[in-house]
N, C-alpha and C positions, 0 to 999 in steps of 0.2 A: 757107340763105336767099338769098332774090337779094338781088342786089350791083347789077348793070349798070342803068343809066335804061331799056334797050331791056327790059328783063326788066321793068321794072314798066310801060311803057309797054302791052306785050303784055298785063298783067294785068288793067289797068285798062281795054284792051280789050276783052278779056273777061267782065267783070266790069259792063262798063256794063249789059247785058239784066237782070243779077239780080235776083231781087229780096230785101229782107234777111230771113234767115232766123230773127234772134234781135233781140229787143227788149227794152234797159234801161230802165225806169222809175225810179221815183220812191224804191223800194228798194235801186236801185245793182246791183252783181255780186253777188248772193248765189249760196252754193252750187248750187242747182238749173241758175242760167242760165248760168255757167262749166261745170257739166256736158253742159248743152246744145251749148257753144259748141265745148267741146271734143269732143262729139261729131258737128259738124255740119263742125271742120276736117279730124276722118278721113277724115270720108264721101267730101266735098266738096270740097278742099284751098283752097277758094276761095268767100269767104262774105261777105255786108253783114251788118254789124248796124244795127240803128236806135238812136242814143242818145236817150232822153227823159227827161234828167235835166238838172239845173240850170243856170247859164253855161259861161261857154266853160272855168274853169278844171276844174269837175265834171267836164266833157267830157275835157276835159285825161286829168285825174287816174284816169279811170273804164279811159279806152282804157289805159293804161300797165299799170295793174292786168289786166286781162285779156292784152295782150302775153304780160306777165312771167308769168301764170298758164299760159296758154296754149302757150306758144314760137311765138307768128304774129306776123308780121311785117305793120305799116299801110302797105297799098299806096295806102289815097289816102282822105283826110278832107274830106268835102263836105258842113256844116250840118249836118247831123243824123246821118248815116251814113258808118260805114267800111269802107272794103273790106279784108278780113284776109288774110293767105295765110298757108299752112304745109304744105312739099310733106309729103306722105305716104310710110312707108315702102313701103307695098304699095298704090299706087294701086287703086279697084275699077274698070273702064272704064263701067261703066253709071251710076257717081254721082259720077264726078271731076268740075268743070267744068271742069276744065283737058283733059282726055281727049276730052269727051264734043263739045265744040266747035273 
């Protein structure tokens, strides 16, 4: 995972154009959107989700839960959206955004 402020710095670089690729609702993380999410940090290694679930502790609670599911790491938490990372073993160059930009 990154460590360094300049490494998330870069990410959230990055990661400003995005747009989020997975959206929690009002059902939470249920299995289907954890396998999306987990398929979207392979791809990708660098993804927004949108939260639309309840206050800020929901919010809290929601992101933690998918980290831990996940193994990604919160590069940056703005209102409704986070930006996730989790480098890839075998990056693809055509669907990293970390590659591809």
């Amino acid at each position: 995972m990154t460590t360094s402020n300049e490494d998330k710095k870069h990410l959230r670089r990055l990661g400003h154009n995005l747009k989020p690729v997975v959206t929690i609702a009002g059902k939470g993380l249920t299995e289907t959107v954890g396998a999306e999410i987990e398929r979207a940090l392979t791809d990708h290694e660098l993804i927004k989700v949108k939260l639309a679930v309840g206050d800020r502790e929901a919010k809290k609670a929601v992101v933690e839960e998918m980290c831990r599911s996940c193994s990604a790491e919160v590069v940056q938490s703005i209102g409704h959206v986070v930006l996730l990372f989790r480098k890839a073993k075998k990056p693809n160059p055509k669907l990293s955004n970390l590659l591809r930009q």
